[in-house]
DOZA-340290 format. One record per residue: z, y, x of N, C-alpha, C, O in turn. Coordinates in steps of 0.1 Angstrom, whole numbers, plus 5000, padded with zeros to 4 digits. Layout:
! residues N
+------+------+------+------+------+------+------+------+------+------+------+------+
:  nzz :  nyy :  nxx : cazz : cayy : caxx :  czz :  cyy :  cxx :  ozz :  oyy :  oxx :
+------+------+------+------+------+------+------+------+------+------+------+------+
:    Z :    Y :    X :    Z :    Y :    X :    Z :    Y :    X :    Z :    Y :    X :
...
+------+------+------+------+------+------+------+------+------+------+------+------+
This chain:
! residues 95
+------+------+------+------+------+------+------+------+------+------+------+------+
:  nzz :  nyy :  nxx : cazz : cayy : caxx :  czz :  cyy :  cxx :  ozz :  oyy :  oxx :
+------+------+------+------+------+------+------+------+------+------+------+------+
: 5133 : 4976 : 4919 : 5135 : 4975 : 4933 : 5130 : 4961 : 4938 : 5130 : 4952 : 4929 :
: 5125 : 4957 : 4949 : 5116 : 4952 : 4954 : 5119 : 4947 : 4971 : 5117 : 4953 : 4981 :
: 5122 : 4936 : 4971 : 5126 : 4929 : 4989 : 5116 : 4929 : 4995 : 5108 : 4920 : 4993 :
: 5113 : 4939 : 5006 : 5103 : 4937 : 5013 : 5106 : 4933 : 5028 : 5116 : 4938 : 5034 :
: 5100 : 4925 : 5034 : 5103 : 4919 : 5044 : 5086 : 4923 : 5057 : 5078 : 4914 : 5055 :
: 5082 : 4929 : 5065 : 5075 : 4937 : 5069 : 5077 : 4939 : 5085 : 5088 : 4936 : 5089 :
: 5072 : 4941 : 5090 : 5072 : 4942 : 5109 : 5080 : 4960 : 5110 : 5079 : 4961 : 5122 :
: 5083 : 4967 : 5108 : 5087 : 4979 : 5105 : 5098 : 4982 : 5091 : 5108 : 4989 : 5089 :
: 5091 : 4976 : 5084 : 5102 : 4979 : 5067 : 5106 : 4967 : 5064 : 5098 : 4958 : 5063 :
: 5116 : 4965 : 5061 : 5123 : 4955 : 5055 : 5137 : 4958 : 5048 : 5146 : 4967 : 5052 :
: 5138 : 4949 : 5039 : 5153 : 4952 : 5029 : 5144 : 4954 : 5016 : 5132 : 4952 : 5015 :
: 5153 : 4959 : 5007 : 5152 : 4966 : 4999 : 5144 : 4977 : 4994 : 5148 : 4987 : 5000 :
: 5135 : 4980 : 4986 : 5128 : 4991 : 4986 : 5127 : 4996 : 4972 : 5129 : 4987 : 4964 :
: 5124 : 5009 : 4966 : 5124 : 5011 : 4959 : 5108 : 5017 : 4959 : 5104 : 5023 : 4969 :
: 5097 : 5014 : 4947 : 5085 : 5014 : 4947 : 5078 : 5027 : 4940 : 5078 : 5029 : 4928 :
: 5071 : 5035 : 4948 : 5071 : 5047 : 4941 : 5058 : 5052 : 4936 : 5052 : 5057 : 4946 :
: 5049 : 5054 : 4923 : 5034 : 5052 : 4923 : 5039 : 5065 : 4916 : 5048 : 5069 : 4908 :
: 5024 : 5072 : 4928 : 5017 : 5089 : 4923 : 5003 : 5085 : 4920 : 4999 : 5074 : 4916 :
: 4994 : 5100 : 4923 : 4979 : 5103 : 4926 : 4979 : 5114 : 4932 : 4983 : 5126 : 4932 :
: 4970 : 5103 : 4942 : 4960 : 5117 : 4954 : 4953 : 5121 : 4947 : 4947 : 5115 : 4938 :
: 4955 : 5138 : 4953 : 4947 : 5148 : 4946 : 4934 : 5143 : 4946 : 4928 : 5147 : 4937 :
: 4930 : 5138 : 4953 : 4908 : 5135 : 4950 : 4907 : 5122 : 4940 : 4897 : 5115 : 4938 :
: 4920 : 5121 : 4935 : 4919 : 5106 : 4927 : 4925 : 5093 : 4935 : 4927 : 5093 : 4947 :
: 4929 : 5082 : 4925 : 4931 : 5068 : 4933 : 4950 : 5067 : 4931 : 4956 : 5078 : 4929 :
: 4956 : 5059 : 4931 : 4968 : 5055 : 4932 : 4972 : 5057 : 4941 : 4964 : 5054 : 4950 :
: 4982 : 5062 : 4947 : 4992 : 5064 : 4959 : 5003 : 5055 : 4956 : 5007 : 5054 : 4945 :
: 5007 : 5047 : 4966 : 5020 : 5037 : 4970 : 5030 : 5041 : 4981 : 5028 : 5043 : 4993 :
: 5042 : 5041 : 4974 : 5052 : 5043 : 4987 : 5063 : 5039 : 4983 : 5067 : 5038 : 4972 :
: 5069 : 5034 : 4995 : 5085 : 5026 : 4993 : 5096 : 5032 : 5001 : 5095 : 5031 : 5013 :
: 5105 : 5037 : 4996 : 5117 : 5042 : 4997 : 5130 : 5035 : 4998 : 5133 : 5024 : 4992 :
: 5138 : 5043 : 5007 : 5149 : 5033 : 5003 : 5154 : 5035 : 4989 : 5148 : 5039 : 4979 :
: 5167 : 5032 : 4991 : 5177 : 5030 : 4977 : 5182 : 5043 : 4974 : 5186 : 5047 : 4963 :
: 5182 : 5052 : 4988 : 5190 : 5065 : 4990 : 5182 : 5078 : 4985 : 5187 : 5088 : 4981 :
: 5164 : 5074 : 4985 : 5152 : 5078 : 4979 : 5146 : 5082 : 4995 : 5136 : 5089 : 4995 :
: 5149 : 5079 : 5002 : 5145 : 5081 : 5019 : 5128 : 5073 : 5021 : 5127 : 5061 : 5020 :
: 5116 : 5083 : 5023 : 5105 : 5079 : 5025 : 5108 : 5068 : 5034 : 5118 : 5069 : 5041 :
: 5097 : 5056 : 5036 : 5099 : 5045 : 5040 : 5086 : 5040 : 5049 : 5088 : 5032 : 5058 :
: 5075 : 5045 : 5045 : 5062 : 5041 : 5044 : 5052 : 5047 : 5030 : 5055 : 5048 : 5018 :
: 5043 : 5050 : 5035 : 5032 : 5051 : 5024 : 5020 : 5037 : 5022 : 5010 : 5039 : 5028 :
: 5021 : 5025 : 5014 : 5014 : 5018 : 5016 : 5000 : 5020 : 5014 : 4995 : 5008 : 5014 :
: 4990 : 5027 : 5012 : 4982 : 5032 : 5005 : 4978 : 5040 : 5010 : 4986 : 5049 : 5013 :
: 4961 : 5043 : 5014 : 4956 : 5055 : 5018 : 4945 : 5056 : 5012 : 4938 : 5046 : 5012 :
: 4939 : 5068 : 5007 : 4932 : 5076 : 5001 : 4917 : 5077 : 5008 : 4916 : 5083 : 5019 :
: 4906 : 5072 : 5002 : 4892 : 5070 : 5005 : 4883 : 5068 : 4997 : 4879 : 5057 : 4994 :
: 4879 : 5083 : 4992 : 4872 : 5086 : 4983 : 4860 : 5084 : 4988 : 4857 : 5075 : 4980 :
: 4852 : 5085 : 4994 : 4841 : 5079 : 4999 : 4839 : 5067 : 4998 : 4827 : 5064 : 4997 :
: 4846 : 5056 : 4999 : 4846 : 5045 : 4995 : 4845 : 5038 : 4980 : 4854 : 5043 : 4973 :
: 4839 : 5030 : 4976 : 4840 : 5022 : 4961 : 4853 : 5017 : 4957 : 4858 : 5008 : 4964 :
: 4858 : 5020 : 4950 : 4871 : 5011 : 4947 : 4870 : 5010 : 4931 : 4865 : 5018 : 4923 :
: 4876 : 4993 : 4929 : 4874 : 4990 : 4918 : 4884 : 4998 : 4908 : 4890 : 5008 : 4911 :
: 4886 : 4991 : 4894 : 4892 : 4999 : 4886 : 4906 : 4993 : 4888 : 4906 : 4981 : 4891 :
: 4918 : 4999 : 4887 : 4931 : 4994 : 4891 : 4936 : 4990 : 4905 : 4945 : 4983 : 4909 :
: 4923 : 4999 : 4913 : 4926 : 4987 : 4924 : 4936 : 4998 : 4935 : 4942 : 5007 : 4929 :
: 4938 : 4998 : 4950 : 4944 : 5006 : 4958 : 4934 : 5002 : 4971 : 4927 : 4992 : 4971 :
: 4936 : 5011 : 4981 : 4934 : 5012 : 4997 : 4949 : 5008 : 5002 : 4958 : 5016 : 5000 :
: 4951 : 4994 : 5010 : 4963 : 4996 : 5014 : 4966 : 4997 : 5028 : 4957 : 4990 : 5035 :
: 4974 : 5002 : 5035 : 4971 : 5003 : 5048 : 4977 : 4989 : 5052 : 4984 : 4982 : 5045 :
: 4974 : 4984 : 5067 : 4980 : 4972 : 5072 : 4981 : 4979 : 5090 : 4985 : 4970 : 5097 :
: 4979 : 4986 : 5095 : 4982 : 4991 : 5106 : 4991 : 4997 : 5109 : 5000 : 5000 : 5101 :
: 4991 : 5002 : 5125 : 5009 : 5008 : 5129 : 5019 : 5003 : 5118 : 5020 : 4992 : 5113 :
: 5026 : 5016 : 5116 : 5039 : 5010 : 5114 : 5037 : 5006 : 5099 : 5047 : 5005 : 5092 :
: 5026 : 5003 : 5092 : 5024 : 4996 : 5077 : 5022 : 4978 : 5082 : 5022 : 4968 : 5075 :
: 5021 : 4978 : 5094 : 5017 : 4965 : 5100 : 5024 : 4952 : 5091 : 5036 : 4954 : 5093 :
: 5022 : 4941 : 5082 : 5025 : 4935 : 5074 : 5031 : 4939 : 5060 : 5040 : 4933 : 5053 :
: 5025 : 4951 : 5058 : 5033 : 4962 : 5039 : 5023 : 4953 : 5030 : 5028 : 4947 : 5020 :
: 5007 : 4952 : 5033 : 5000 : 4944 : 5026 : 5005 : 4929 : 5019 : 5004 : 4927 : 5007 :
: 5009 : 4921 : 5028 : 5010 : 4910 : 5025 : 5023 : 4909 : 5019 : 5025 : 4901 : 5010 :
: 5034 : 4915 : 5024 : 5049 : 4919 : 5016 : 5047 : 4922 : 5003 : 5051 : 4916 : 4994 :
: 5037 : 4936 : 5002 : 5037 : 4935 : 4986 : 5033 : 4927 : 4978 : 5037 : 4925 : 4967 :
: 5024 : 4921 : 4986 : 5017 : 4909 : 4974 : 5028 : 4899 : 4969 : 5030 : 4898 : 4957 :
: 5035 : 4891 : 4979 : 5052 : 4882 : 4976 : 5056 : 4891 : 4967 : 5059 : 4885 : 4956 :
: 5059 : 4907 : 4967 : 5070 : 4907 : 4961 : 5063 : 4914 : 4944 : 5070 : 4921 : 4936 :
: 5052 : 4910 : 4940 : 5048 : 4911 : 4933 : 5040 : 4924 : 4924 : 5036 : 4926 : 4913 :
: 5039 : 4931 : 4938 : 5033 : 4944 : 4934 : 5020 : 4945 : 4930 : 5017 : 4948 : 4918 :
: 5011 : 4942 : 4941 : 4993 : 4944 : 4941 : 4993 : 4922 : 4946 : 5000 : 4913 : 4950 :
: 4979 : 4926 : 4941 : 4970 : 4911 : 4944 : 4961 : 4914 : 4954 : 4950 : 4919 : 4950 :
: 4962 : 4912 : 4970 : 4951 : 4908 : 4978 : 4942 : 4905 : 4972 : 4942 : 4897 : 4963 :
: 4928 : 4914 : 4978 : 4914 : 4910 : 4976 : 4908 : 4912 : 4986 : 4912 : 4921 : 4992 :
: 4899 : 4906 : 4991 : 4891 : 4900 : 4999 : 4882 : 4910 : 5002 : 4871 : 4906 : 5006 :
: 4882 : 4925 : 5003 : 4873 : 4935 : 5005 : 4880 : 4948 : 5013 : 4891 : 4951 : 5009 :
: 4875 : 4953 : 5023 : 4879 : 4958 : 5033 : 4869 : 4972 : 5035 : 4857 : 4970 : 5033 :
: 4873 : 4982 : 5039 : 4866 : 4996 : 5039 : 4870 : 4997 : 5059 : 4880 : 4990 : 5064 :
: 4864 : 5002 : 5065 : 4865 : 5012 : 5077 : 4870 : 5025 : 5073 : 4866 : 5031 : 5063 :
: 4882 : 5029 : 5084 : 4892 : 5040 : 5080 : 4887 : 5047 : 5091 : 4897 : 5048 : 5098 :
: 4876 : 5055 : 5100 : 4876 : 5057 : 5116 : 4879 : 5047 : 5123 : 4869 : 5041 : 5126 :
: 4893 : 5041 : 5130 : 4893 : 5031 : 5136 : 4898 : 5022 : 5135 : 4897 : 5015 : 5144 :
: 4907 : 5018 : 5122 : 4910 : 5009 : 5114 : 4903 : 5007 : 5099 : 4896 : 5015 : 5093 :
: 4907 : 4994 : 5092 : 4909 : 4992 : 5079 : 4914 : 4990 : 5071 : 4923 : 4981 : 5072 :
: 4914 : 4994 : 5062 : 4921 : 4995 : 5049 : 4915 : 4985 : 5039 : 4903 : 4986 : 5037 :
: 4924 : 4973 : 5032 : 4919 : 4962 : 5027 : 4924 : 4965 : 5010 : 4935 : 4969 : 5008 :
: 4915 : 4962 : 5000 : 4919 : 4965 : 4987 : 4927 : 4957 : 4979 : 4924 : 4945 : 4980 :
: 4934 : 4960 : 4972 : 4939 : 4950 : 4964 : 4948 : 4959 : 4947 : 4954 : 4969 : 4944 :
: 4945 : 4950 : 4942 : 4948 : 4954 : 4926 : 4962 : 4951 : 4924 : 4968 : 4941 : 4928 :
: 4966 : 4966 : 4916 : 4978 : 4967 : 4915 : 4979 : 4962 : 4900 : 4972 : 4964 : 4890 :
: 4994 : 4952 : 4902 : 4997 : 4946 : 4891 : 5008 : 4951 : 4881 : 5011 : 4945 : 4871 :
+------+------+------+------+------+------+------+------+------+------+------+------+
């Protein structure tokens, strides 16, 4: 469990790693109750992604999940950014 502090999610979270079906890590935080929360992570197979790495979202209601995870020790910010249609999704390696 994991204190996430976020423009939309905050408290407590419990951290939940799948895979999208076309490949890649999936991220999502739950509450304590197992109540979806957010999906931090979106799926873009057309895009390069390193090895270990994620697509994380930072828009609408993910609006500060990026930089929360990173404090709370999930994934490491990296400095590389994909076009989503009309946002971006910024990468960062999960630790």
């Amino acid at each position: 469990m994991i204190h996430i502090s976020a423009k939309y999610c905050k408290g407590d979270m419990n951290v939940h790693f799948a895979t999208y079906a076309k490949g890649g890590k999936c991220i999502s935080l739950h509450e304590p109750n197992g109540e979806l929360v957010c999906r931090a992570t979106v799926c873009l197979p057309d895009h390069n992604l390193q090895a270990g790495c994620v697509w994380l979202k930072g828009w609408g209601e993910n609006e500060g999940v990026p930089v929360a995870l990173e404090k709370a020790g999930v994934v490491q910010l990296i400095p590389l950014f994909a076009q989503s249609g009309y946002v971006i999704a910024q990468m960062a390696k999960v630790l």
